[in-house]
DRENNUDO-744307 format. One record per atom (N, C-alpha, C, CB): residue number from 1; residue in three letters; x negated, y, z negated; atom name. Coordinates in steps of 0.05 Angstrom, whole numbers, padded with zeros to 5 digits. Glycine has a CB too. Layout:
<sites>
 num residuo     xx     yy     zz atomo
 NUM     Ala      X      Y      Z    CA
...
</sites>
This chain:
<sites>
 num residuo     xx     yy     zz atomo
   1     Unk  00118  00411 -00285     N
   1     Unk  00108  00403 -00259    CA
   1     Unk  00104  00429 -00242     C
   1     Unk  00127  00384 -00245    CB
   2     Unk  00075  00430 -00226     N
   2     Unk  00082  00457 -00208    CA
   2     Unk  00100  00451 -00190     C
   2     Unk  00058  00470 -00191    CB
   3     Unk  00091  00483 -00185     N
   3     Unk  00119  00480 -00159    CA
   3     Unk  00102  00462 -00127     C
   3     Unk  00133  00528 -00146    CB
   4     Unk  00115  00455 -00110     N
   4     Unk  00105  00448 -00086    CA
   4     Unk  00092  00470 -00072     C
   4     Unk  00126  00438 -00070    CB
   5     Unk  00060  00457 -00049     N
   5     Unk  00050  00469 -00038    CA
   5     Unk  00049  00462 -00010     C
   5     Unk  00032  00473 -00049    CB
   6     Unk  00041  00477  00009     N
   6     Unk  00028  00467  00037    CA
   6     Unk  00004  00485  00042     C
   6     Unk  00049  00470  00064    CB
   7     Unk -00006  00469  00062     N
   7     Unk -00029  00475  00072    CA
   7     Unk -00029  00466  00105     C
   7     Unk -00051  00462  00054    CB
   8     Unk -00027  00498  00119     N
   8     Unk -00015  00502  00145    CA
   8     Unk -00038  00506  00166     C
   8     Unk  00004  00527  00144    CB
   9     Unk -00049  00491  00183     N
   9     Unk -00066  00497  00200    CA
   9     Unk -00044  00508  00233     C
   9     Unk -00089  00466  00202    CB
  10     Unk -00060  00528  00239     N
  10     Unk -00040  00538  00269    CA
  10     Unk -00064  00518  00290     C
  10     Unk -00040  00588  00280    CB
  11     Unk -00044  00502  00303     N
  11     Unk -00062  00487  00323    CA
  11     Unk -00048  00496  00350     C
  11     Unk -00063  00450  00319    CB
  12     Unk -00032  00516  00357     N
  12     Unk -00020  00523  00380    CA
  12     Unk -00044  00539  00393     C
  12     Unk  00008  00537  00376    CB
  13     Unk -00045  00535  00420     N
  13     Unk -00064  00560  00427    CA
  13     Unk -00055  00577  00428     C
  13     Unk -00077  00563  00446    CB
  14     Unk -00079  00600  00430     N
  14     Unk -00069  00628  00425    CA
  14     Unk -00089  00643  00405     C
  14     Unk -00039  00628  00413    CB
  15     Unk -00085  00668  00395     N
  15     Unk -00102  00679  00375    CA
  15     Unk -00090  00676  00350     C
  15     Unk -00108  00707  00380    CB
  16     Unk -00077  00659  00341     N
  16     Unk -00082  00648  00313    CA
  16     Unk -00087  00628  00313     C
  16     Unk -00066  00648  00296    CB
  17     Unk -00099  00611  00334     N
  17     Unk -00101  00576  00337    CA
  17     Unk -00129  00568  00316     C
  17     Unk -00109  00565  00379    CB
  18     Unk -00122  00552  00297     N
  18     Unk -00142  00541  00279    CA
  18     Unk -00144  00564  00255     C
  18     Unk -00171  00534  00295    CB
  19     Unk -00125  00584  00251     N
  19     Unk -00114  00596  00213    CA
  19     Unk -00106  00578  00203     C
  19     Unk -00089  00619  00206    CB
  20     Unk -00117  00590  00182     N
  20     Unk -00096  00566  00156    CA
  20     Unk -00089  00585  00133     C
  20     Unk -00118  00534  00137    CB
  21     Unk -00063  00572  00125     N
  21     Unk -00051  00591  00116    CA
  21     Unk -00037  00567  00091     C
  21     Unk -00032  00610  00140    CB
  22     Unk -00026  00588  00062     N
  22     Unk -00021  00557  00050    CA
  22     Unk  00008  00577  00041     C
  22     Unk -00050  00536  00019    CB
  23     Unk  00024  00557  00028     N
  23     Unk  00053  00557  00027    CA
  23     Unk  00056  00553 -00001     C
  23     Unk  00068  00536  00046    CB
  24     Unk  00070  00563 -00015     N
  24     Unk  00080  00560 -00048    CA
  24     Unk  00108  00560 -00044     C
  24     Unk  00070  00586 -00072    CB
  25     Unk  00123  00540 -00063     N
  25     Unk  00148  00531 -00062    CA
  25     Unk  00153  00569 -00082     C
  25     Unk  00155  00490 -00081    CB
  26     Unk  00179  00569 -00085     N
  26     Unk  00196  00595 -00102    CA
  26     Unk  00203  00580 -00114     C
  26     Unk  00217  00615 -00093    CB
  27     Unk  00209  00597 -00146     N
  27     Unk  00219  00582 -00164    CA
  27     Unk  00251  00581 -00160     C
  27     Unk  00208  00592 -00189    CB
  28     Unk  00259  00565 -00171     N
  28     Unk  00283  00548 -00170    CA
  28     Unk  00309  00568 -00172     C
  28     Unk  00281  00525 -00194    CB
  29     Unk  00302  00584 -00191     N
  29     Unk  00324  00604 -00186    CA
  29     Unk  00327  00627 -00164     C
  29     Unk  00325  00618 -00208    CB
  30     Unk  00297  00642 -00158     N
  30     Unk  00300  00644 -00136    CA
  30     Unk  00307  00641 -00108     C
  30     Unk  00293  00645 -00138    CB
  31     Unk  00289  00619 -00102     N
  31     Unk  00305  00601 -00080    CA
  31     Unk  00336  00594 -00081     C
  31     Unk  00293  00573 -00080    CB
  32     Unk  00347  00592 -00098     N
  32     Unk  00379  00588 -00100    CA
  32     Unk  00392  00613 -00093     C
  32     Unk  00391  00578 -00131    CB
  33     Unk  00385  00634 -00100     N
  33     Unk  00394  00663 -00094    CA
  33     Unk  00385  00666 -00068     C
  33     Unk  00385  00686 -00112    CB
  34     Unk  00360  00660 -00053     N
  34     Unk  00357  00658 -00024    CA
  34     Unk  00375  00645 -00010     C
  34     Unk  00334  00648 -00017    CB
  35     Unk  00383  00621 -00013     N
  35     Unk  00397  00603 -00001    CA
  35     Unk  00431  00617 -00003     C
  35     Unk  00390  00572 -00016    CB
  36     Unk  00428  00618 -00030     N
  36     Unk  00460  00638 -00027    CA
  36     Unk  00473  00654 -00010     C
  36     Unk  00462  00655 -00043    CB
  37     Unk  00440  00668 -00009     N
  37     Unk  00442  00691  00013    CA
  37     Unk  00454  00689  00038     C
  37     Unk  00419  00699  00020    CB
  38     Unk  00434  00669  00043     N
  38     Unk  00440  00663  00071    CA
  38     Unk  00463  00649  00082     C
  38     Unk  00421  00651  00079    CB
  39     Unk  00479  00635  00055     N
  39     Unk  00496  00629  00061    CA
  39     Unk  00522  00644  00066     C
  39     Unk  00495  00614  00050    CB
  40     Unk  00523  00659  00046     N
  40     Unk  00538  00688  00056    CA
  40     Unk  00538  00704  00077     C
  40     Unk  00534  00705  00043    CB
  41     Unk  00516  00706  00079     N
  41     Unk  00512  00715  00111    CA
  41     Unk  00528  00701  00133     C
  41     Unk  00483  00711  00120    CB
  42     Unk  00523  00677  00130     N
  42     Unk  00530  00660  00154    CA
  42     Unk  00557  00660  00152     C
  42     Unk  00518  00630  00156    CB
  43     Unk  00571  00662  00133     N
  43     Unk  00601  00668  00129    CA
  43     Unk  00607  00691  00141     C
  43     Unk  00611  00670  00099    CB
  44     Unk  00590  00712  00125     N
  44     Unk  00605  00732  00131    CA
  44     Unk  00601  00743  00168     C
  44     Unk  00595  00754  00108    CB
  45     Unk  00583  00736  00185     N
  45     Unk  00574  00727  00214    CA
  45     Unk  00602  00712  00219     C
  45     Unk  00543  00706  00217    CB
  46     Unk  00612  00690  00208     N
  46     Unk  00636  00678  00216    CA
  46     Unk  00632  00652  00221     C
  46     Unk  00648  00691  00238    CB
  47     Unk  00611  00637  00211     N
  47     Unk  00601  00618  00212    CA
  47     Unk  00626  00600  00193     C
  47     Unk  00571  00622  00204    CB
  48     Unk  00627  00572  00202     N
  48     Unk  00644  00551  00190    CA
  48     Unk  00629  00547  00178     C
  48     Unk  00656  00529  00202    CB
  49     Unk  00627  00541  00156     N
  49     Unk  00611  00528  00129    CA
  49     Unk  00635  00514  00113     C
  49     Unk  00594  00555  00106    CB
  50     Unk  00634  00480  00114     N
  50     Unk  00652  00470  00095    CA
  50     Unk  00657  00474  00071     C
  50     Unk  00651  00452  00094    CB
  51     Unk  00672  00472  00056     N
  51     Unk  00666  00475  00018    CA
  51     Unk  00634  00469  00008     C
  51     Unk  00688  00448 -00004    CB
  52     Unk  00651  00444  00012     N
  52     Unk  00618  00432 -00008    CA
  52     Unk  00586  00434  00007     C
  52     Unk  00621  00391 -00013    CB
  53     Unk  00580  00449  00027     N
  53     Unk  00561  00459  00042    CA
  53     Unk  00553  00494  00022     C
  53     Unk  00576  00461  00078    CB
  54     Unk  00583  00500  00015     N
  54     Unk  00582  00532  00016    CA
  54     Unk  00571  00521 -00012     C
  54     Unk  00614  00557  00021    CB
  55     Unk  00582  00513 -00023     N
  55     Unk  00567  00518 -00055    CA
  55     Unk  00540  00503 -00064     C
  55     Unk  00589  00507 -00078    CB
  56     Unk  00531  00496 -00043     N
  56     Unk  00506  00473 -00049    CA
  56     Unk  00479  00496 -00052     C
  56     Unk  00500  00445 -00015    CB
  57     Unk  00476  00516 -00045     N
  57     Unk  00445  00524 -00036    CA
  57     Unk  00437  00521 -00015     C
  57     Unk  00427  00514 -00047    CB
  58     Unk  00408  00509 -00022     N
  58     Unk  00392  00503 -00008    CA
  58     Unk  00405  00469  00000     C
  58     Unk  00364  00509 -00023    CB
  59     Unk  00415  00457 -00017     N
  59     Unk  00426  00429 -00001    CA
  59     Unk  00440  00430  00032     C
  59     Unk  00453  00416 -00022    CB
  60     Unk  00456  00458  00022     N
  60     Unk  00479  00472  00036    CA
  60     Unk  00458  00471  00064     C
  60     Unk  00492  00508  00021    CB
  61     Unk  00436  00487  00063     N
  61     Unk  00433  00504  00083    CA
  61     Unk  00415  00478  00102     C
  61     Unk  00416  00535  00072    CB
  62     Unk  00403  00460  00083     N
  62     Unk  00389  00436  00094    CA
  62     Unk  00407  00418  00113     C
  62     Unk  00378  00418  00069    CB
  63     Unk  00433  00407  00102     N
  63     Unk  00446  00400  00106    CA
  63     Unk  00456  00420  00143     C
  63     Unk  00457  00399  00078    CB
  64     Unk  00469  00433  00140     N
  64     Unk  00469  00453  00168    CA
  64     Unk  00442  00465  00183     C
  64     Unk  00483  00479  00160    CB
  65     Unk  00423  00463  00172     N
  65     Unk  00403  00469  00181    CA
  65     Unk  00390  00496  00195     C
  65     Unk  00405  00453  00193    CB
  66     Unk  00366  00502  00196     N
  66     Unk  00349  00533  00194    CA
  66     Unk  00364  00538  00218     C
  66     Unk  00310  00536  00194    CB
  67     Unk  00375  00520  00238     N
  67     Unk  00384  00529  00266    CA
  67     Unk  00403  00545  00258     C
  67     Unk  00394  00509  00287    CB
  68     Unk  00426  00543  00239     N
  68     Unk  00451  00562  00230    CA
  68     Unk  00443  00585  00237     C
  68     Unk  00460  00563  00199    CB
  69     Unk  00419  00592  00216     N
  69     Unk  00408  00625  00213    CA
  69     Unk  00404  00642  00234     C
  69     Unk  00383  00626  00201    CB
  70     Unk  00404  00622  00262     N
  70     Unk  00405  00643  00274    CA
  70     Unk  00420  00657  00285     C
  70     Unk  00394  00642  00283    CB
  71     Unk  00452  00655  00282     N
  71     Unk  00471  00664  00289    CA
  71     Unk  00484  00692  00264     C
  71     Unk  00486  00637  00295    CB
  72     Unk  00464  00697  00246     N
  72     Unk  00465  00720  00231    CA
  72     Unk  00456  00751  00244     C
  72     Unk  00450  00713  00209    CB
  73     Unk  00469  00767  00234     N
  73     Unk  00461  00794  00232    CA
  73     Unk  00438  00799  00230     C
  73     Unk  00470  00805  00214    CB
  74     Unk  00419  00816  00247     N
  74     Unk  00391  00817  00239    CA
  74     Unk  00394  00837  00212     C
  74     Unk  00370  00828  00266    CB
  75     Unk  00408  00854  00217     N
  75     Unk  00407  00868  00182    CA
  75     Unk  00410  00848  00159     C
  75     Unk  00434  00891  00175    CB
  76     Unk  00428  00827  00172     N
  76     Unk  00426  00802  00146    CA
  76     Unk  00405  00787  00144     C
  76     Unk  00447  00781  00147    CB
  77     Unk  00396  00778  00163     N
  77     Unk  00375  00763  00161    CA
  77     Unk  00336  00773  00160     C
  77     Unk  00383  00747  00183    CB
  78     Unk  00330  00801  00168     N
  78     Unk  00319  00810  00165    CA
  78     Unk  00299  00816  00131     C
  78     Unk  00333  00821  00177    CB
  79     Unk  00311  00811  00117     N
  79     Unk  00310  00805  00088    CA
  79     Unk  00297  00780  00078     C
  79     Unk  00335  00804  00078    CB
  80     Unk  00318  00768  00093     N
  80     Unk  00310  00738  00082    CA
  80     Unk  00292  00730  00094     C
  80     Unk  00329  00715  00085    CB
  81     Unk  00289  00732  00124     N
  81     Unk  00260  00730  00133    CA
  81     Unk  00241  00736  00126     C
  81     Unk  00255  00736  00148    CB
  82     Unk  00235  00757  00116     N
  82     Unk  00215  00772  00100    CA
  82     Unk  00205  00756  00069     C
  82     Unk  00228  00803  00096    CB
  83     Unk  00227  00754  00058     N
  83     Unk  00222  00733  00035    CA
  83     Unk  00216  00704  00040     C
  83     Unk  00245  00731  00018    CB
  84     Unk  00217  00699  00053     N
  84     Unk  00208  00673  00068    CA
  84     Unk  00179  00678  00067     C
  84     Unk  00219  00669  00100    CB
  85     Unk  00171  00698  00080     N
  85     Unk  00141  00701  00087    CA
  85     Unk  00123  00711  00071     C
  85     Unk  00137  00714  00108    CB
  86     Unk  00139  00715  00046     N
  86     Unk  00133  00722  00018    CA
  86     Unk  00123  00698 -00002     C
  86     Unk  00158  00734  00007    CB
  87     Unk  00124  00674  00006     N
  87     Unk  00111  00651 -00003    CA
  87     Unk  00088  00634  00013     C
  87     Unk  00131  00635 -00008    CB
  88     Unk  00077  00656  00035     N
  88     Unk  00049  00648  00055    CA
  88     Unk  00023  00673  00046     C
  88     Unk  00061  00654  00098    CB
  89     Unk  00003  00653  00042     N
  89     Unk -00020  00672  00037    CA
  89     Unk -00030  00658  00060     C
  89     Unk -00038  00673  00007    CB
  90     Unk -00049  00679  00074     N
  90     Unk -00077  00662  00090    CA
  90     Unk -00092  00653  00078     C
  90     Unk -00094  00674  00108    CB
  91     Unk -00115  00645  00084     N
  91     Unk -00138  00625  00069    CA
  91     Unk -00155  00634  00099     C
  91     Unk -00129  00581  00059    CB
  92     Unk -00178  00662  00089     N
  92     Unk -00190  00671  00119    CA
  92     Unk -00215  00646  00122     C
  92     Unk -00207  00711  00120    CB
  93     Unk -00218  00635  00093     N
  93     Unk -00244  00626  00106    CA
  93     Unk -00240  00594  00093     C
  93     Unk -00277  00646  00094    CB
  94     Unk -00233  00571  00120     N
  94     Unk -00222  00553  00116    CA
  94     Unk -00239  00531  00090     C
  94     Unk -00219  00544  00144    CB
  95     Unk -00264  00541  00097     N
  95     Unk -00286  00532  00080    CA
  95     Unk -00282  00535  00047     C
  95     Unk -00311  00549  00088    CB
  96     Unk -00267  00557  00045     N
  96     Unk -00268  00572  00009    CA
  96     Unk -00237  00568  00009     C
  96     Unk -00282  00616  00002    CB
  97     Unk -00220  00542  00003     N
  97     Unk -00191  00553  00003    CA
  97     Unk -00187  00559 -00020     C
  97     Unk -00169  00535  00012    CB
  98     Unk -00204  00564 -00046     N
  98     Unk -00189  00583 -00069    CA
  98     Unk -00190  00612 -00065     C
  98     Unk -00201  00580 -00097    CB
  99     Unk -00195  00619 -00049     N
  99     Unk -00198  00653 -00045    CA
  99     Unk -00175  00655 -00019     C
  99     Unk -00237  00666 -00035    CB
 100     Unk -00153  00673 -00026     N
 100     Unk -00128  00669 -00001    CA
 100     Unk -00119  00698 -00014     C
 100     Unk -00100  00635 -00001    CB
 101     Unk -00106  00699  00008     N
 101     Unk -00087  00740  00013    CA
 101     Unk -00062  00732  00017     C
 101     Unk -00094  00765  00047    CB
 102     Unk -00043  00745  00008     N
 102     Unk -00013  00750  00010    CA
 102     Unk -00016  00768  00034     C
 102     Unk  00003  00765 -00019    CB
 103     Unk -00028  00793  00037     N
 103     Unk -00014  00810  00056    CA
 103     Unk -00028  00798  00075     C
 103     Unk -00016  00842  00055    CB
 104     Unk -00006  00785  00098     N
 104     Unk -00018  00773  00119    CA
 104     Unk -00001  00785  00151     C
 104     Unk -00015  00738  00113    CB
 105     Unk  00006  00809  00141     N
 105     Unk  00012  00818  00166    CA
 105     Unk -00006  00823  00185     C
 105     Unk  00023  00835  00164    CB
 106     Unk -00027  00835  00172     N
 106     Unk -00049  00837  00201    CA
 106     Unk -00061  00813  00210     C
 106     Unk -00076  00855  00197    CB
 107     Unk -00060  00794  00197     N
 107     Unk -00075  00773  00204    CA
 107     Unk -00056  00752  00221     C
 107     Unk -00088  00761  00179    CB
 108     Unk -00032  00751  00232     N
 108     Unk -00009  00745  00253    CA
 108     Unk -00016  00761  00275     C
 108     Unk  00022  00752  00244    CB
 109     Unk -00021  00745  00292     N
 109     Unk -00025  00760  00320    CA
 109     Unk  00002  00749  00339     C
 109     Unk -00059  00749  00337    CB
 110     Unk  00008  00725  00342     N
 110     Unk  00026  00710  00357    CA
 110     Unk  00057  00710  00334     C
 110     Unk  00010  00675  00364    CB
 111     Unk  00078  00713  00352     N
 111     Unk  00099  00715  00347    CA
 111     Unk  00107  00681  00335     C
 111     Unk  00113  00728  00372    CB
 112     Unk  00103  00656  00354     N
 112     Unk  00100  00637  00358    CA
 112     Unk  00088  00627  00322     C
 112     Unk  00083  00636  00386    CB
 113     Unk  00069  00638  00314     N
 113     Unk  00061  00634  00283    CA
 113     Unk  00087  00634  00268     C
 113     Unk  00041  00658  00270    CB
 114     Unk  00099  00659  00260     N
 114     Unk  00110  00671  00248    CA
 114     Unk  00136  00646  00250     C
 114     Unk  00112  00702  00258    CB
 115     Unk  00142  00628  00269     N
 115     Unk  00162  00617  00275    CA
 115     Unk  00156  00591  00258     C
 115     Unk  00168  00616  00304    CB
 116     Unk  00120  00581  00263     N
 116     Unk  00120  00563  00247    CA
 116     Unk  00107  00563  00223     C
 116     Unk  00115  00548  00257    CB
 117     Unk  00104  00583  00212     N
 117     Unk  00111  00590  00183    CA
 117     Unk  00131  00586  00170     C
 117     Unk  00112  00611  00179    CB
 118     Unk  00157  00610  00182     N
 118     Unk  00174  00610  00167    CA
 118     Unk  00196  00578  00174     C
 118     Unk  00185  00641  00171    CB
 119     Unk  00194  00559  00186     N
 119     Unk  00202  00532  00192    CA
 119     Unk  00185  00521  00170     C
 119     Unk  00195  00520  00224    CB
 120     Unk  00153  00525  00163     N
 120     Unk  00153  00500  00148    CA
 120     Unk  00156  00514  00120     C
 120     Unk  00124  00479  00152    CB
 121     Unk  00160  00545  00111     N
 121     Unk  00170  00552  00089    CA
 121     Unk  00194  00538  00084     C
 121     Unk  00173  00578  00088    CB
 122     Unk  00223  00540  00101     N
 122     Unk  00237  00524  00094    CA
 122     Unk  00240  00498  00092     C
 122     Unk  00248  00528  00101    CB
 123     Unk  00217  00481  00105     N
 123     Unk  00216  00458  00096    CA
 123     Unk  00209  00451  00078     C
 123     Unk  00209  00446  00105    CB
 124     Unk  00188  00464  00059     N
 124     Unk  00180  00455  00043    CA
 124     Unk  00202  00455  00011     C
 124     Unk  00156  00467  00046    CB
 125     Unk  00219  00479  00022     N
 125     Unk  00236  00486  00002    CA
 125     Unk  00261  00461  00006     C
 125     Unk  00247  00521  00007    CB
 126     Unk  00265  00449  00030     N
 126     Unk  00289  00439  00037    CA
 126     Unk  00278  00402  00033     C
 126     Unk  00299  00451  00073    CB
 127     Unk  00247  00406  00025     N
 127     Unk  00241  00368  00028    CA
 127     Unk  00249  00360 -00003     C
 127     Unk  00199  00356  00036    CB
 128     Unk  00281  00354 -00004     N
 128     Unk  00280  00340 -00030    CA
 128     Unk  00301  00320 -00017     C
 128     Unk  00289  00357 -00060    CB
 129     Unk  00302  00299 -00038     N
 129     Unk  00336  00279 -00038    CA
 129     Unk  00349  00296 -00046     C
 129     Unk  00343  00250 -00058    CB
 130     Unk  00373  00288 -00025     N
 130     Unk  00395  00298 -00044    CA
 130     Unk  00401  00283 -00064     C
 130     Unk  00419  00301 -00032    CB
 131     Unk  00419  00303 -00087     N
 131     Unk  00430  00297 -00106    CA
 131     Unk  00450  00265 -00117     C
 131     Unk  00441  00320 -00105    CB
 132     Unk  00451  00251 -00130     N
 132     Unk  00469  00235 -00127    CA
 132     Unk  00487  00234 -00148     C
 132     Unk  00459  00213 -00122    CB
 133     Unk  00505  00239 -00149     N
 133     Unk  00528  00253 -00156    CA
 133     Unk  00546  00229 -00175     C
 133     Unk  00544  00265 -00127    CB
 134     Unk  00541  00232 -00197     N
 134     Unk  00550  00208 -00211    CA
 134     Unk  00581  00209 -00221     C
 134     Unk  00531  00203 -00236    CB
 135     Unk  00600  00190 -00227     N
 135     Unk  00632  00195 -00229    CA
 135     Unk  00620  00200 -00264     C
 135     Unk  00661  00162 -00217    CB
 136     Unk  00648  00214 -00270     N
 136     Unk  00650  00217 -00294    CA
 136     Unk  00676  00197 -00300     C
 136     Unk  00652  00247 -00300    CB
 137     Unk  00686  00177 -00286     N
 137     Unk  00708  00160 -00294    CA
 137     Unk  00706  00139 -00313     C
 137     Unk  00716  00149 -00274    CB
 138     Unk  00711  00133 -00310     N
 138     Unk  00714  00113 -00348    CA
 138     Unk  00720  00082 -00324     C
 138     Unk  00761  00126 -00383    CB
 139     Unk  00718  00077 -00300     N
 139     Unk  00720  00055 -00287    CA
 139     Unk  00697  00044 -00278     C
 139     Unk  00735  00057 -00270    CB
 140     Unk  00686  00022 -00268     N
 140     Unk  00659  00012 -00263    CA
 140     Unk  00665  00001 -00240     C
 140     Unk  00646 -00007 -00283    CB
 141     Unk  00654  00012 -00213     N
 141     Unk  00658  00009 -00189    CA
 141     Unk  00630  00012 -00170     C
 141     Unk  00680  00028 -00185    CB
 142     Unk  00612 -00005 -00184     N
 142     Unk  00583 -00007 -00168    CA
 142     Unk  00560 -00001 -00193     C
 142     Unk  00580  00022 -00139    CB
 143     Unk  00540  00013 -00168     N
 143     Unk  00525  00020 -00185    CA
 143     Unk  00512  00051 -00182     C
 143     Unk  00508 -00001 -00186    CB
 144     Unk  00532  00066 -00180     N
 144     Unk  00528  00099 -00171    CA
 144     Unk  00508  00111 -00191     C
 144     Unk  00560  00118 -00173    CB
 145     Unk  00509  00104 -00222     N
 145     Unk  00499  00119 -00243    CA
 145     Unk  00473  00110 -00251     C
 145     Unk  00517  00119 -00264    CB
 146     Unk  00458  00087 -00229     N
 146     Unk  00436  00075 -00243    CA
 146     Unk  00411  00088 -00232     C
 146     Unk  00437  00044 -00241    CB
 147     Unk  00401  00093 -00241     N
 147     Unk  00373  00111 -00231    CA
 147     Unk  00363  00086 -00212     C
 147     Unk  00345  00122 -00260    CB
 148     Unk  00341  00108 -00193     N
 148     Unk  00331  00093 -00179    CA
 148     Unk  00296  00090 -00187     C
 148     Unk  00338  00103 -00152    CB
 149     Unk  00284  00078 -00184     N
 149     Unk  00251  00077 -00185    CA
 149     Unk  00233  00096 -00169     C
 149     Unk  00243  00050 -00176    CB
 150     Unk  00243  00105 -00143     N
 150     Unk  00236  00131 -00126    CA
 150     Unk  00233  00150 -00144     C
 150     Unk  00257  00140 -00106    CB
 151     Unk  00217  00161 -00138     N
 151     Unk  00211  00187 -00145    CA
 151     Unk  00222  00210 -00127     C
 151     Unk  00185  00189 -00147    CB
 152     Unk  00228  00229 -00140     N
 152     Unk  00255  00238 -00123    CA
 152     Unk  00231  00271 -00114     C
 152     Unk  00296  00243 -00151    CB
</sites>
């Protein structure tokens, strides 16, 4: 299966109003080492992170939400931001969207972009179900282990 995409129109006014820009999910191991990251960070900032938050990932970070991040170190977070914006190409000419650029620094004029970029980068990384966590007990107490018909 590919990975997940978006396709980002800026409708704020301003001088990026009506770019489009498209979004590629990271692969799975990646993104887990991002999310790690940041979760460490937020520890090591002094952030409360419960157990089962700290070891989740990206569940972790969904779960507490992109608002956490901002109570990090900009030397910590500085990184991760950047890799964030490492899964946005523009698309200059809305007409031709198979022809798109990675280096899209010049093409950000508004600060305000950059914010809703890197928001729907993490969303796109953060739109899953959570996990459902099946017992390994030898007792029959519902129906925790039965798949659902959703597509997850």
């Amino acid at each position: 299966m590919a990975r997940k995409t978006a396709i980002i129109t800026i409708s704020a006014e301003g001088r990026d109003k009506d770019k489009v820009f498209y979004i590629q999910e990271m692969p799975a191991m990646k993104a887990e080492r991002w999310a790690t990251r940041a979760l460490l960070a937020l520890v090591k900032g002094g952030a409360e992170i419960p157990d089962d938050v700290a070891t989740s990932g990206l569940a972790g970070l969904k779960a507490i939400g992109i608002k956490a991040l901002m109570g990090l170190q900009y030397e910590d977070a500085e990184p991760l931001l950047n890799e964030m914006l490492g899964c946005v190409s523009i698309i200059p000419d809305p007409n031709n969207r198979d022809f798109m650029r990675s280096d899209i620094e010049s093409d950000i004029e508004e600060v305000k972009t950059l914010l809703t970029l890197r928001a729907a980068v993490f969303n796109l990384h953060s739109d899953f179900s959570m996990p459902v966590v099946t017992s390994t007990s030898t007792s029959t107490t519902g129906e925790m282990g039965r798949k659902s018909s959703r597509s997850m």
